[in-house]
KOLTOR-452859 format. One record per residue (C-alpha): residue number from 0; x, y, z. Coordinates in steps of 0.2 Angstrom, whole numbers, plus 5000, padded with zeros to 4 digits. Layout:
BEGIN
> n,x,y,z
> NUM,X,Y,Z
...
end
This chain:
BEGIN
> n,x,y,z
> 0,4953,4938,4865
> 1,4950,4924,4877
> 2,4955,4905,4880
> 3,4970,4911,4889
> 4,4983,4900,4897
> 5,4998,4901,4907
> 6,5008,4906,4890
> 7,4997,4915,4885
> 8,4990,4926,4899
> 9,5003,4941,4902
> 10,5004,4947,4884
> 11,4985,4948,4886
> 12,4986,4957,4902
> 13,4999,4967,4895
> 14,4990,4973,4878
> 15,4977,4980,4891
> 16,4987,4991,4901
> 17,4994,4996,4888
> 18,4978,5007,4884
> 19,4983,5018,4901
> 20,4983,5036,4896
> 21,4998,5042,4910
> 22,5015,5035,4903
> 23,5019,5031,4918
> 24,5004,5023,4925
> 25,5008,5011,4908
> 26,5026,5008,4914
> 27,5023,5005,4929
> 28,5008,4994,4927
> 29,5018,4984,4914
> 30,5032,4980,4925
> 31,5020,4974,4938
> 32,5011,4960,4928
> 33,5027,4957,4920
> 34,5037,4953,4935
> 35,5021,4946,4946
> 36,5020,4933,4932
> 37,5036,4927,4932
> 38,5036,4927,4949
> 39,5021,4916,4949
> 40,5028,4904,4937
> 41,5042,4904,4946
> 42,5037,4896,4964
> 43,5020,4889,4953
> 44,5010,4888,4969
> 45,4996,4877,4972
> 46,4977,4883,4976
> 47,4978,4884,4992
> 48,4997,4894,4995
> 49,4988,4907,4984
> 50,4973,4909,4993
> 51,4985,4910,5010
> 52,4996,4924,5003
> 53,4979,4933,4998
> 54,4973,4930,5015
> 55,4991,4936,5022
> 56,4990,4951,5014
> 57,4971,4954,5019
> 58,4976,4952,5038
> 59,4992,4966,5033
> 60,4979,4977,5029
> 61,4966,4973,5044
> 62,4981,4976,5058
> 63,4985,4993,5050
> 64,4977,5009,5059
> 65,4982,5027,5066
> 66,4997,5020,5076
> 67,5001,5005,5069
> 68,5006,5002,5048
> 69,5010,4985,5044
> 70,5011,4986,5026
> 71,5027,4999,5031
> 72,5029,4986,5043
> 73,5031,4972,5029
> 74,5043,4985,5017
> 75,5054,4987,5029
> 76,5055,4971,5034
> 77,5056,4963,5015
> 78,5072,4976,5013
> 79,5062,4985,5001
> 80,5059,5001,5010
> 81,5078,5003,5011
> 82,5080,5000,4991
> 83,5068,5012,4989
> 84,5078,5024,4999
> 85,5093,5018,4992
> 86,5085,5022,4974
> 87,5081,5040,4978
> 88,5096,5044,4989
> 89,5112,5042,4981
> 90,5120,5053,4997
> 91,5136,5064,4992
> 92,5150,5062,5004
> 93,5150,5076,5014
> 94,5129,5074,5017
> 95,5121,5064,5031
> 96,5115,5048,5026
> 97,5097,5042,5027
> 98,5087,5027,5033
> 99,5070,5021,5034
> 100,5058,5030,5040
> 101,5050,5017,5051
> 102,5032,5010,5056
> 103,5030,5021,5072
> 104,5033,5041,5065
> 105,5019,5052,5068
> 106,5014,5069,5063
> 107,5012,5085,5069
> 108,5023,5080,5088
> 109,5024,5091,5101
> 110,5035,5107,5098
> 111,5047,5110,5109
> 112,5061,5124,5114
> 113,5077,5119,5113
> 114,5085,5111,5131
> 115,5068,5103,5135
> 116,5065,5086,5140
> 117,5052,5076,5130
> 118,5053,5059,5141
> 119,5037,5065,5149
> 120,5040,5057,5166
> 121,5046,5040,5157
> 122,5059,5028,5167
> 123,5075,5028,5160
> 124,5095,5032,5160
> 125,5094,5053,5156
> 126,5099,5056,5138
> 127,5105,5074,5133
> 128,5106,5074,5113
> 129,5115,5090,5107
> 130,5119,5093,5087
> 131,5118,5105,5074
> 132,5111,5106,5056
> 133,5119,5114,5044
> 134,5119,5113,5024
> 135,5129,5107,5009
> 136,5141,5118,5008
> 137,5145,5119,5029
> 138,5135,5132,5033
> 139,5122,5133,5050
> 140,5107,5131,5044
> 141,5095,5143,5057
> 142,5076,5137,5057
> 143,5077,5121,5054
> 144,5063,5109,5058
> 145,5071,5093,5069
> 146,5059,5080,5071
> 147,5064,5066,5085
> 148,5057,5052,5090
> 149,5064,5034,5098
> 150,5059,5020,5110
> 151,5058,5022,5127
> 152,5072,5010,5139
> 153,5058,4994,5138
> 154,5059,4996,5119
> 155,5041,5004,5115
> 156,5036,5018,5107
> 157,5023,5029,5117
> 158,5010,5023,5100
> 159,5012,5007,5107
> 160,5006,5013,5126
> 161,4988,5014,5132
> 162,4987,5031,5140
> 163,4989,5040,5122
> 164,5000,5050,5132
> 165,5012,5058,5119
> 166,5028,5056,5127
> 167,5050,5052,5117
> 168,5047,5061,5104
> 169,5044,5082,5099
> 170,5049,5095,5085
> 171,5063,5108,5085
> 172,5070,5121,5078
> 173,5088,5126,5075
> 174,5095,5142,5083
> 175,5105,5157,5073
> 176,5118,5145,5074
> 177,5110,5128,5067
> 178,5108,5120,5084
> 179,5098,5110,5094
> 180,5098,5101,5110
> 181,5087,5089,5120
> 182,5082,5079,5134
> 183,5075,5061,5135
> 184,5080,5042,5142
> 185,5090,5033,5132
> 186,5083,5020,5119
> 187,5085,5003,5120
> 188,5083,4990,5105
> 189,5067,4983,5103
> 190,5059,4968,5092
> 191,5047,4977,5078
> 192,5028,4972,5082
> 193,5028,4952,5078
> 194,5011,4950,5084
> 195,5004,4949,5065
> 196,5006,4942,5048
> 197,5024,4950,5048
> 198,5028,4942,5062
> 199,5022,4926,5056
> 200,5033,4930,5040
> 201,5047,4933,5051
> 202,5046,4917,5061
> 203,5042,4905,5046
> 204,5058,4912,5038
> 205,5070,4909,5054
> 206,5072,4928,5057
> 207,5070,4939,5073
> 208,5063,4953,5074
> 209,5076,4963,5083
> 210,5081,4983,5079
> 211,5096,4989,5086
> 212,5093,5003,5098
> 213,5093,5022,5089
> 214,5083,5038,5092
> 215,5076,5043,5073
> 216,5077,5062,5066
> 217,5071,5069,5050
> 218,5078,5085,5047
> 219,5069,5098,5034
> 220,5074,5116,5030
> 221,5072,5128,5014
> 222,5084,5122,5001
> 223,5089,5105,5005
> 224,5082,5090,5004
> 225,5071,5082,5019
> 226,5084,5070,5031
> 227,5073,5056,5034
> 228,5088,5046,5046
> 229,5092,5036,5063
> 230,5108,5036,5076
> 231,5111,5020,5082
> 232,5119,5017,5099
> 233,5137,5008,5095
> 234,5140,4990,5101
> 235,5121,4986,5101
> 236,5121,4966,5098
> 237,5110,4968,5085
> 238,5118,4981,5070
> 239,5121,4967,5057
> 240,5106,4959,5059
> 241,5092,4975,5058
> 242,5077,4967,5055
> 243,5075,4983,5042
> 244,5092,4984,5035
> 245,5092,5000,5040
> 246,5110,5001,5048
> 247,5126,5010,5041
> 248,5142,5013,5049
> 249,5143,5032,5046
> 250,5126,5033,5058
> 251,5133,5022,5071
> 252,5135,5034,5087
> 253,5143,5034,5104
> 254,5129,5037,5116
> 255,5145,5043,5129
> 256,5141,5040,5148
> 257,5146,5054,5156
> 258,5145,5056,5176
> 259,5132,5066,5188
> 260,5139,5086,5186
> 261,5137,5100,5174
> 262,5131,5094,5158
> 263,5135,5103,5141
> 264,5120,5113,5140
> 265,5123,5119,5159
> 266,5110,5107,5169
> 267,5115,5101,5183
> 268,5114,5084,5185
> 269,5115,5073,5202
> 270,5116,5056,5193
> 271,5125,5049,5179
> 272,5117,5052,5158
> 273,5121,5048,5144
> 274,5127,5061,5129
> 275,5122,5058,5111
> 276,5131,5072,5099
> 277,5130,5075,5081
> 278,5132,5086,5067
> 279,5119,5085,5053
> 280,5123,5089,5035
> 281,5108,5091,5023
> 282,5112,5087,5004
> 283,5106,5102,4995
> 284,5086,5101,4987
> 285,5085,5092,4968
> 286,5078,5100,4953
> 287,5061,5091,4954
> 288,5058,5078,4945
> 289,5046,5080,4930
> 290,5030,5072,4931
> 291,5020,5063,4917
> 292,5003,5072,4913
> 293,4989,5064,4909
> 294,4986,5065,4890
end
């Protein structure tokens, strides 16, 4: 086949996929020129606005390295990392609910024993986060693997510092109890990196690039399901307008001032802090979802 025109095109590109052997490389694959052809004929761009979206996405790709990820950077920000989520977590009631994941997680943070502080020297209004874990049904879950991490009170994540230093964020577990308890400064909200093609994207479409302030957790313990989520500090200016989407109510949090003393976990504190406290509930694991062989 040949002599192809724009009526003409997408059958043919769609008869050749069609040869894929994995069902769902062919149903995935399908969907993709079907919808990026109509997508095309839709806005019908000239020459030029197509070589600029190829060059857009080529710059995406060069700004992307071991600390920063703008491709995640541009899902989140399109609202599509939050459909995905949405698509794969239809939360029950009583479970915690989940968010984005974010541009800045990293793996394999510092461990750390429960009380400690993981602000490593970094300026900021003392934070004391307590909670507890436990699983579908109510019950403490002991063991579990807490992974924290926010922004420090200028809004930057210690990825987006020079020293390397790893500092704002660590690995728990919970206690016999399902518990856990950290120190840290309080985050503040902070624009998402707007120093690339996203930002660009950002600005030409009249938007700021503004997160509310939140400290992120994901949660992981035998039988359940992995709690990828945020707590976001109540009254930030910014909730309804998330550059990522990524706010609901039930993860909106009082970050409660509290005065210099005793603090829950028994420090003793000369100046005032702030105290974050919450209860996770994990939504039990899934049957796993069966995969298409190759055939």
């Amino acid at each position: 086949m040949r002599n192809f025109d724009e009526f003409t095109i997408t059958e043919a590109v769609l008869e050749r996929v069609a040869a894929a052997k994995n069902p769902r490389t062919r149903e995935i694959s399908a969907a993709l020129v079907r919808h990026l052809h109509a997508f095309v004929r839709e806005i019908r761009p000239t020459q030029s606005e197509w070589e600029g979206a190829i060059d857009f996405l080529t710059r995406t790709g060069h700004m992307c390295d071991d600390k920063r990820q703008e491709f995640i950077l541009l899902s989140d920000t399109l609202g599509v990392s939050m459909l995905v989520d949405a698509i794969n977590h239809h939360t029950p009631e009583q479970a915690t609910e989940t968010t984005v994941l974010g541009p800045f997680f990293v793996k394999d943070a510092p461990v750390f024993a429960n009380g400690a502080d993981i602000s490593n020297g970094m300026s900021g209004e003392p934070m004391l986060v307590t909670g507890s874990v436990a699983d579908s049904r109510g019950k403490p879950v002991a063991g579990a693997v807490v992974d924290v991490w926010h922004s420090d009170d200028d809004g930057h994540y210690d990825v987006q510092r020079e020293d390397d230093a790893s500092a704002i964020r660590g690995t728990f577990r919970t206690d016999e109890n399902g518990r856990f308890s950290f120190w840290s400064v309080k985050p503040a909200a902070y624009p998402v990196p707007h120093d690339g093609p996203v930002g660009e994207m950002l600005e030409a479409q009249g938007r700021h690039p503004w997160r509310p302030a939140h400290v992120h957790f994901m949660i992981a313990a035998d039988g359940c399901e992995q709690l990828v989520t945020h707590l976001f500090v109540a009254g930030d200016q910014y909730l309804d307008s998330d550059a990522v989407f990524g706010v609901k109510d039930s993860l909106i949090s009082e970050f409660k001032e509290m005065p210099a003393g005793v603090a829950a976990d028994g420090r003793k504190m000369d100046q005032a802090y702030c105290h974050l406290r919450h209860d996770f509930r994990l939504k039990a694991q899934a049957a796993m979802r069966p995969t298409h062989a190759a055939s």
